[in-house]
N, C-alpha and C positions, 0 to 999 in steps of 0.2 A: 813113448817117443815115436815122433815119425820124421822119413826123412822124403821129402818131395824136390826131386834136383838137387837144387844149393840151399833151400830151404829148410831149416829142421825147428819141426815142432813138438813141443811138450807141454803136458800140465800140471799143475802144483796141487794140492789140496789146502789149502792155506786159511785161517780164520778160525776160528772157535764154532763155526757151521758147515767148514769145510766144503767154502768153494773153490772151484776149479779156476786157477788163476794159470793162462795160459800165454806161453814165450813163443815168440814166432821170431827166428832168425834168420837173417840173408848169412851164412857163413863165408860168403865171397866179402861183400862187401861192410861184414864186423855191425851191422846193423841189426836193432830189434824192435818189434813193438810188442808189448805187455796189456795182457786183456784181464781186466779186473783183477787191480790185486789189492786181493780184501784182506790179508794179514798177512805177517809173517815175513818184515821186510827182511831180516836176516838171509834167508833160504833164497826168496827170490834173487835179491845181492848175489848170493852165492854160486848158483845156477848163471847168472851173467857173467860173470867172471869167469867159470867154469866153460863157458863157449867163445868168450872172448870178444864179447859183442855191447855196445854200447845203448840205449836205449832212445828209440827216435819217437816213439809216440806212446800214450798210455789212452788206452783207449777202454770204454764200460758196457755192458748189454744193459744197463739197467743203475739205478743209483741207490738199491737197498744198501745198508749199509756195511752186510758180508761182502760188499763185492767192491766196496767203496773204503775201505777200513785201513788200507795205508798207502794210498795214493799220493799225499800228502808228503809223505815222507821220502816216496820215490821218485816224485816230482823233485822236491829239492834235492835226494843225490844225484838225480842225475839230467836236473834240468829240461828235461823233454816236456812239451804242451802233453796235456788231458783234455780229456775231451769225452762230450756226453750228447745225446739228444736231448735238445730245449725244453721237453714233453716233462721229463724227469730232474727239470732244475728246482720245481716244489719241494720233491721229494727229498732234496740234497740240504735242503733250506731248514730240514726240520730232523734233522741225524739227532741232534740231543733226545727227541722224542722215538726214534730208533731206538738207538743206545739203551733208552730205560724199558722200550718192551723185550730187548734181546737180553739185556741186565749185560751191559758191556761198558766200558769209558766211551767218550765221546771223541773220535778221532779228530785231529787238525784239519780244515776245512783245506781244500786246495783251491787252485785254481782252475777253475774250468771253464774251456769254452765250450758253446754249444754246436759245432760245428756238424754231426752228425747225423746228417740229412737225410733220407732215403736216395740211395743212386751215387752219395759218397764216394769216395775213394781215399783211403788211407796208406802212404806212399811210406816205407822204407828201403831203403839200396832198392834191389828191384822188385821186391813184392807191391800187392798192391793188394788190398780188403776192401773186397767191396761192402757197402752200409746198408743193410738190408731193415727198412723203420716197420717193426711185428709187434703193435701195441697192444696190450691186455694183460701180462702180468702186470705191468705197468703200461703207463700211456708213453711212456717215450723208449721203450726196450725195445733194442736193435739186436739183431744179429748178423755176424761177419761172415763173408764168405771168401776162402782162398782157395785161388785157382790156379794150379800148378803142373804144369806138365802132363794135361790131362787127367787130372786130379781134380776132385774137390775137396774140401775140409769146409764144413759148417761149426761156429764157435754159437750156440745158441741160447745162453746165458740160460736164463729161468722159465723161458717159453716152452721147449721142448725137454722131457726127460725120458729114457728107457721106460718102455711103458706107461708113461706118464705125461701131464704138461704142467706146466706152473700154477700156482695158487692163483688167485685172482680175488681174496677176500682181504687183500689190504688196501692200500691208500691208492685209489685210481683205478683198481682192478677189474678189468671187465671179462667176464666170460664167455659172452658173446663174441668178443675183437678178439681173446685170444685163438680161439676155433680159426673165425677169418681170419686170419695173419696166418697161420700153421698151414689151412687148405690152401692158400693164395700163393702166399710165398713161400713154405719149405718146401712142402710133398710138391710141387713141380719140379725142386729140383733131381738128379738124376738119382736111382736106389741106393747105387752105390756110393753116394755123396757120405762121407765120414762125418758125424756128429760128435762135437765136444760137448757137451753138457755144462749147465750151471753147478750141478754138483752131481757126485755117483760118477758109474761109469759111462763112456761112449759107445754109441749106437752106432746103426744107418738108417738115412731117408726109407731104404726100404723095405727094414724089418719094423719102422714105426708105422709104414703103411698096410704094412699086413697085421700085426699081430696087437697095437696099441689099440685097448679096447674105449678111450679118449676119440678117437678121432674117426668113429665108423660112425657115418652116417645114417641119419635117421629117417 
């Protein structure tokens, strides 16, 4: 958990792959937005309620379907828009064919828009995420970035891991564009910039600048 001002964030490990399904609260103004939540609507319910906070946006780094898997269901309790990059509305299109290579059920489709633009902005009470468009685990995976009190936090879905980056041998997957996307737009941002991961634990921009054997140039 972290707390940045009035802000407080945490991550869930949710799904049967255990990704990191991450709550970002205004606790002034009882507002949240929810980044991928791929299972487990029970807990995350719970953790809501637990802060006291209502749910303004559901938002995805990517549309595999650990990260997409009960959207669906959080959408309708709690009414809030969802929302994805355009890039990645294929990918959502074909969850049944998911589903049978993870050997999972086939979650309830939600609604989604594709509003998730590169240069976005995603408003709750008064946070604000920026939309950061980093294609190559997928062609339309985003990553958040919040900016708090001289703080950063990076939500990096499946692009960046401790020591690691994202697959890039599925459906769209380029390993070229995910390179570019990582050097373009994360490592500029500051070292100290907090990293949430798609799954495992969290990093920094600048112990993946030093030590991620992924991202030394050749």
């Amino acid at each position: 958990m972290l707390e940045i001002d009035s802000v407080h964030v945490e991550s869930l490990s949710v799904g049967p792959l255990g990704c990191n399904c991450s709550i970002l609260a205004d606790l002034e103004a009882r507002r949240a937005i929810v980044i991928d939540p791929g299972g487990d609507l029970a807990l995350i319910q719970e953790r809501l309620r637990a802060l006291d906070v209502a749910v303004s946006a559901i938002v995805h780094t990517h549309t595999h379907i650990d990260h997409v898997g009960c959207t669906s269901e959080l959408q309708r309790a709690s009414g809030a828009g969802a929302s994805i990059h355009e890039g990645d509305r294929f990918l959502y299109d074909i969850l049944p064919l998911q589903a049978a290579l993870v050997g999972t059920d086939v979650p309830v489709k939600a609604d989604l828009d594709g509003d998730l633009r590169d240069g976005h902005v995603v408003r709750a009470g008064g946070m604000e995420l920026a939309v950061l468009h980093t294609p190559g685990h997928t062609p339309g995976s985003c990553c958040f970035l919040l900016r708090e009190g001289g703080a950063h936090t990076l939500f990096a879905g499946d692009t960046l891991f401790r020591g690691s980056i994202g697959r890039t041998d599925l459906w769209g997957g380029d390993p070229d564009a995910i390179l570019r996307s990582i050097h373009a737009r994360l490592l500029s941002l500051p070292d100290e910039t907090s990293v949430v991961t798609g799954h495992g634990p969290r990093t920094t921009i600048g112990d993946e600048r030093a030590h991620n054997p992924f991202l030394r140039r050749r």
